[in-house]
N, C-alpha and C positions, 0 to 999 in steps of 0.2 A: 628144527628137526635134530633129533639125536645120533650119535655118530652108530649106534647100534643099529636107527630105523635107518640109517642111510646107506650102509657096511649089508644091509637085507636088501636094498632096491637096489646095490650095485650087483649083487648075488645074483639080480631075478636079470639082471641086463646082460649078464654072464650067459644066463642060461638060453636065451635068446639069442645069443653071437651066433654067427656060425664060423667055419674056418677062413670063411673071405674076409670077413670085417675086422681088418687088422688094426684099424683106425680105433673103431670102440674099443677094442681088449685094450689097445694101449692107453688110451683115455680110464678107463677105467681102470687100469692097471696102476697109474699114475696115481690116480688119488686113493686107493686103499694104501699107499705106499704111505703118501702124504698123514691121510686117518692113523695108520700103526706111528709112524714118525712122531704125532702129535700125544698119540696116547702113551707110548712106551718108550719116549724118549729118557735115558738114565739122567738129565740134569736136575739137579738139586730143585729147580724150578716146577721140571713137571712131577717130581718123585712125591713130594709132598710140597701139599698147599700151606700156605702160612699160616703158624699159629692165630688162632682167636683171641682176640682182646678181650677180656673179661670186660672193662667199661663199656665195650661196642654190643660184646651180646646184651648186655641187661638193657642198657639203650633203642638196641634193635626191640626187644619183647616189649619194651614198654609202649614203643611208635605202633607196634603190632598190637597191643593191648588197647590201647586208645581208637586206633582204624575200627575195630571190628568190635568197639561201642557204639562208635557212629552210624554204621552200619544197621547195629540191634534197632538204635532209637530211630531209627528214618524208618525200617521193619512195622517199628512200632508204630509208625503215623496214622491217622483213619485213612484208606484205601483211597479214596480219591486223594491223596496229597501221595502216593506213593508211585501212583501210574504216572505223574510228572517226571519229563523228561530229564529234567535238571536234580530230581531226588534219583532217578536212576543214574543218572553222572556221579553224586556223588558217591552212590553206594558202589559202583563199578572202580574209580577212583580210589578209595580206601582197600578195596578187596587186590585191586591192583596191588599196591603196596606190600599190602601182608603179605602176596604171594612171591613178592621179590624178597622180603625179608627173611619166609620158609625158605626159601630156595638158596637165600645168604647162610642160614643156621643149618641146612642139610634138613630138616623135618619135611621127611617127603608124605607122609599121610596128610600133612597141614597145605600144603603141595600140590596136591589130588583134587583136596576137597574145596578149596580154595577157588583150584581153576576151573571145576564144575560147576561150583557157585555160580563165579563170574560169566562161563556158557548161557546158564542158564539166564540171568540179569540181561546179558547183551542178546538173547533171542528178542525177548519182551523190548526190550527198549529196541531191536531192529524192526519189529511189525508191529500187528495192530492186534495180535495177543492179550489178554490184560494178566496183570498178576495177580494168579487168584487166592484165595484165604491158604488152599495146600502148596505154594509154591513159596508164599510166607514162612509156614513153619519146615519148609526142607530147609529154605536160606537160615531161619533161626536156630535150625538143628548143626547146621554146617559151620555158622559161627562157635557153636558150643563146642563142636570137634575142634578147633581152629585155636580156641581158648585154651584147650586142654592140654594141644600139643604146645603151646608157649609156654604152659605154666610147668611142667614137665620136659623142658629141653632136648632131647638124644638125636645124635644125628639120624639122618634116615636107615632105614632099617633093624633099628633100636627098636621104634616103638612100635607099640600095639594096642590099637584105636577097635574095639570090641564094634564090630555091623559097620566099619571102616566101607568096605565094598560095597555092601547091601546101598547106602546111603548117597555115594557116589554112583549107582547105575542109574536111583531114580531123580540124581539130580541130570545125567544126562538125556533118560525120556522124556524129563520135563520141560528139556533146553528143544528134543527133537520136536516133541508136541508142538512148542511154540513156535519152532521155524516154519515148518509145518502151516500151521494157520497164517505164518506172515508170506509164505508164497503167493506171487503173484501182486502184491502188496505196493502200491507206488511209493518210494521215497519220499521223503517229506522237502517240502522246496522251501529252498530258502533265497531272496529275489539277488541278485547280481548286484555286489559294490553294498549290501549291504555288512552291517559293523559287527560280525558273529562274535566281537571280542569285545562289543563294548560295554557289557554289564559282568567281564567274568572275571573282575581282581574281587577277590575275597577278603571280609573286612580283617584286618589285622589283628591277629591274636594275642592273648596279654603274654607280653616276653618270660619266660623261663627257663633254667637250667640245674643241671644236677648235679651238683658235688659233691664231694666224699666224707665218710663220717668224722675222719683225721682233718679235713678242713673246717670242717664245722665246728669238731673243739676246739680249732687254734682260735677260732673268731670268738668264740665261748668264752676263752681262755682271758683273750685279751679285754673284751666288756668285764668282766670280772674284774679286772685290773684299772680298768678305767673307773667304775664305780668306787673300788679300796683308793684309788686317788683322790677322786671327789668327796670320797667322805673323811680322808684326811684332814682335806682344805677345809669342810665345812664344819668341824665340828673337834677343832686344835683349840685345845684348855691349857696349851702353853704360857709361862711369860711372855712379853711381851719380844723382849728382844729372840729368844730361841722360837717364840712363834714366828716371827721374819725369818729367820734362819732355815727352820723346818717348811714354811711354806715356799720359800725359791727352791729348797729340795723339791716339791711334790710338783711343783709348775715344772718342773724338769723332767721328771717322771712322766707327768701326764704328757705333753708335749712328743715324748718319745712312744709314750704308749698310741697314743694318735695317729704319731707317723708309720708305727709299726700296723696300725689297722688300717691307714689309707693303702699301704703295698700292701695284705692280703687283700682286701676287697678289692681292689686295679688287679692282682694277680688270679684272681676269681674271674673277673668281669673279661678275661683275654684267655684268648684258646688259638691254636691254628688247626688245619687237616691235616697233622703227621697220623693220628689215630685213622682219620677217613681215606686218607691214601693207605695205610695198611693194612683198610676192610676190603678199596678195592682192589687191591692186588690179588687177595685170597677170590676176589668174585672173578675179575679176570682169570686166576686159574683154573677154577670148578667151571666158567663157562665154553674154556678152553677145549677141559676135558668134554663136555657133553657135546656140543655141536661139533668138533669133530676140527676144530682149526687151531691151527698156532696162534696165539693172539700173545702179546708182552703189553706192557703198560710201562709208559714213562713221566714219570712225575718232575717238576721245578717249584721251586718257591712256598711248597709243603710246611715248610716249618714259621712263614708268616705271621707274627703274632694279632689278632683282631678280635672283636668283640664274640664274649662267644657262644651270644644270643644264635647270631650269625652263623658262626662255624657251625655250630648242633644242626641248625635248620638247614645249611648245605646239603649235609650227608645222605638224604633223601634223594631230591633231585641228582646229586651225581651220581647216585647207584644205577636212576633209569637211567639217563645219558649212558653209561658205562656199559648198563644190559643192551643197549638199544644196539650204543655201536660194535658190540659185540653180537648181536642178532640178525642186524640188516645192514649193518654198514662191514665189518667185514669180511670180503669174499672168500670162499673155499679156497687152499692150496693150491688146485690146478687150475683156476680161474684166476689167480693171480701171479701163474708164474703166467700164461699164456698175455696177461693186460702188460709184462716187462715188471712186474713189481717183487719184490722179498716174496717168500711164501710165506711167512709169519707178519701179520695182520700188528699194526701198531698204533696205540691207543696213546694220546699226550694229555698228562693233565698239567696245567700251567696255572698258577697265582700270583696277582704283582697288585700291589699297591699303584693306584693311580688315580690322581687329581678328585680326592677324597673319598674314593671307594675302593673298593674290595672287588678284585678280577678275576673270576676263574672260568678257565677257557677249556673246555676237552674236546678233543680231533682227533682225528680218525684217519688213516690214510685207505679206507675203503671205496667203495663204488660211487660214496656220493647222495645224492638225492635223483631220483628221475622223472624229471619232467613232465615227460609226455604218460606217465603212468599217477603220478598225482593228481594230473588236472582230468586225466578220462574217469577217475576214483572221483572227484569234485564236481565236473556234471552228475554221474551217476546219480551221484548224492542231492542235488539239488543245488552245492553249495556254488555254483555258477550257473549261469543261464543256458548255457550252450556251446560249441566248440568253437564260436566266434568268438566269445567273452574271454575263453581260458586261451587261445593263441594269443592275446594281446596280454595277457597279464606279468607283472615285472617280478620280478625275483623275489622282493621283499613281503607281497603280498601271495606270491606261492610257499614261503617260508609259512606264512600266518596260516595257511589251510591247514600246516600237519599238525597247528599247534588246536586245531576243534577237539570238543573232545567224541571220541568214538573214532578219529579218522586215523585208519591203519591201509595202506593197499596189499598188505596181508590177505590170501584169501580164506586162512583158518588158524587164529587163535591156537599157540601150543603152552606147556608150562612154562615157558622162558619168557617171550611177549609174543605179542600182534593182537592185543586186543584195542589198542588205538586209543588209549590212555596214560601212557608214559609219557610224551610230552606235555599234552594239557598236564598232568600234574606238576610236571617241570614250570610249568609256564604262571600255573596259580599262587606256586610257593612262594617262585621269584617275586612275583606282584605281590602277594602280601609281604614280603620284606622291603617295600618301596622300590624294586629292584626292577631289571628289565633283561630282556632276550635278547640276540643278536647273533642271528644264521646264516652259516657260508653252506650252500649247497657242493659247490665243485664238483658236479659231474663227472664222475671215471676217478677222482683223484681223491676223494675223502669227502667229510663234512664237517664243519665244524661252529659247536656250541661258545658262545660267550656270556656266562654270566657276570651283568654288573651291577652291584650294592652298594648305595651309598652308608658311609659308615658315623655313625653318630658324635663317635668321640674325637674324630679329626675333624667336626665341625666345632666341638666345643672347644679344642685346641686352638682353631681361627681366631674363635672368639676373646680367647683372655684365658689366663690361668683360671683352676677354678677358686674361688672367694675373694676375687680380685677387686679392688672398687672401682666402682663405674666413673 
């Protein structure tokens, strides 16, 4: 909820006090205070949001560029492979993204149309709806809109997206239509203790990264050099003795030119998140301003140097993490001065090196996870058998339920999240990096994410130098 929709429902609670209920006015008094404090506070923090990294935006479009191909091509499948459950995860999944990445660059038409898509996607995949040939090309038209605003950047209220409205009402009819036909609609069971996560690490993708055109021609630079060496060596019509001479020169040469391209390509191959802690900071601000809470972010060990396969593919997953616990993990100003806590909402992101992997940890000191509203969400759903199954179940395996995909106990999807797809994302990524999850619930007191990686090049470090002999 936004701090405007919620600054309108304290309006309408106003208008309903009457002169006894001195209890509400003060409660309500409380928190538009808290709301204005948040918005209009003069610190340099909230006055303006941190500049934009030029590497982070072109990064972001391109993660956004690639999502909502995958998308087009699953679109494009024959209809029977589209009404599968698992092609609607992943198209729901991608679209998820973009719409965190719109949200990241300010493109609020890409924003709009994005999050109607995704309405529409998760009607069909919550009933027995199908999606039909025109629900196809509103999604394919919404991707084209989506395209348009990335290939043309401006923040929100820059652009102007021509039948922008027209386009998003009829992806909303088309969302009502299908809920509509899924009333009344039993959830799909899935039987008790079975493995909802055993087929859902995704095959590993071939590693890539981006670098700059200034590094490209030093690596340019130096093959250049290496070849004028080798062709020294192979092809010196010296005397015999100045050809000795000339060739311990060029073995000296090359040797240095090798060393000079083993440190660019290791200085290549190594990145940490100082860029992605100061993408989230700029998100933690903007999500600041919108829901209507103090939140800060506190970063450690940001400047860790590791491979930076790795690093690139983090940036994703902590952005959900960072929306999530900035959406549902923490609580309005007068709800947490009333729990004894700050009124400003605090977000840690931590990195350390440890026993050959790569750690990063973000928490919350929010409300937590709840329990008893997960697991009553988990019958609902089929994903337990019933309230005898879900009272007996342990911590670790009610951590696993928020990581399904679709499972939100959100009751309505907004532009920020609750469409029950930010963790399964979290959780696929980590798994294709060889990596693993690891959740603190903490009830009342926070929650808190650990991601751990194992890292490639501290294993080939165990091993031996590299060209060492066996």
């Amino acid at each position: 909820m936004t701090a405007r929709s919620r600054v309108r429902e304290l309006i309408d609670i106003l208008a309903a006090c009457g002169p006894s209920d001195r209890r509400a006015l003060a409660l309500v008094r409380e928190e538009l205070t808290s709301i204005a404090d948040a918005l209009e506070e003069p610190s340099d923090r909230a006055a303006a949001p941190p500049p934009l990294d030029a590497a982070s935006v072109a990064g972001l479009i391109d993660e956004a560029s690639e999502h909502l191909s995958t998308v087009e091509r699953a679109l494009h499948t024959p209809a029977t492979g589209i009404e599968d459950s698992a092609m609607l995860d992943t198209c729901l999944r991608s679209l998820h993204s973009v719409k965190g990445a719109a949200g990241f660059l300010r493109l609020g038409p890409a924003v709009r149309v994005v999050h109607a898509a995704e309405s529409l996607l998760g009607a069909v995949r919550s009933g027995t709806a199908a999606l039909t040939p025109d629900h196809i090309r509103l999604l394919l038209r919404s991707t084209d809109v989506a395209m348009l605003c990335f290939a043309t950047p401006r923040e929100s209220g820059e652009q102007e997206i021509p039948h922008l409205d027209t386009l998003v009402g009829e992806l909303q009819r088309a969302a009502r239509d299908a809920l509509d036909q899924a009333d009344g609609a039993a959830p799909p069971h899935t039987e008790a203790g079975a493995s909802h996560f055993a087929d859902s690490t995704p095959p590993s993708a071939e590693r890539s990264f981006r670098i700059s055109a200034d590094r490209a021609d030093a690596l340019a630079t130096l093959v250049h050099e290496l070849e004028s060496s080798v062709h020294a060596l192979t092809h010196d019509t010296a005397a015999p003795t100045a050809r000795h001479l000339d060739k311990a020169t060029h073995l000296r040469r090359l040797e240095d030119t090798i060393a000079r391209l083993h440190a660019e390509i290791d200085g290549l191959r190594m990145s940490s998140l100082r860029h992605t802690e100061q993408d989230l900071r700029r998100l933690v601000h903007d999500l600041s301003a919108t829901l209507g809470r103090p939140v800060s972010l506190h970063a450690e060990g940001v400047d860790i140097k590791f491979d930076r396969c790795i690093a690139d593919a983090l940036s994703d997953p902590l952005r959900h993490l960072v929306r999530n616990a900035c959406d549902h993990g923490i609580e309005a100003a007068p709800d947490r001065l009333a729990a004894a806590k700050p009124a400003e909402g605090r977000i840690s992101l931590r990195v350390v090196r440890q026993d050959g992997s790569i750690v990063v940890e973000v928490s919350d000191d929010g409300r937590g996870l709840d329990r008893d509203r997960i697991l009553r969400t988990a019958v609902a759903r089929g994903l337990l058998s019933g309230p005898d199954a879900a009272s007996s179940i342990p911590d670790d395996e009610l951590c696993r339920l928020v990581l399904a995909p679709g499972f939100t106990t959100v009751a309505r999807a907004t532009e920020v999240s609750g469409c029950g797809f930010g963790l399964d994302i979290v959780h696929r990524r980590i798994a294709s990096l060889g990596g693993r999850l690891e959740i603190s619930p903490n009830p009342g007191r926070g929650m808190s994410v650990r991601i751990i990686v194992p890292l490639e090049e501290d294993a080939r470090l165990r091993s031996g130098p590299r060209g060492a002999a066996a």
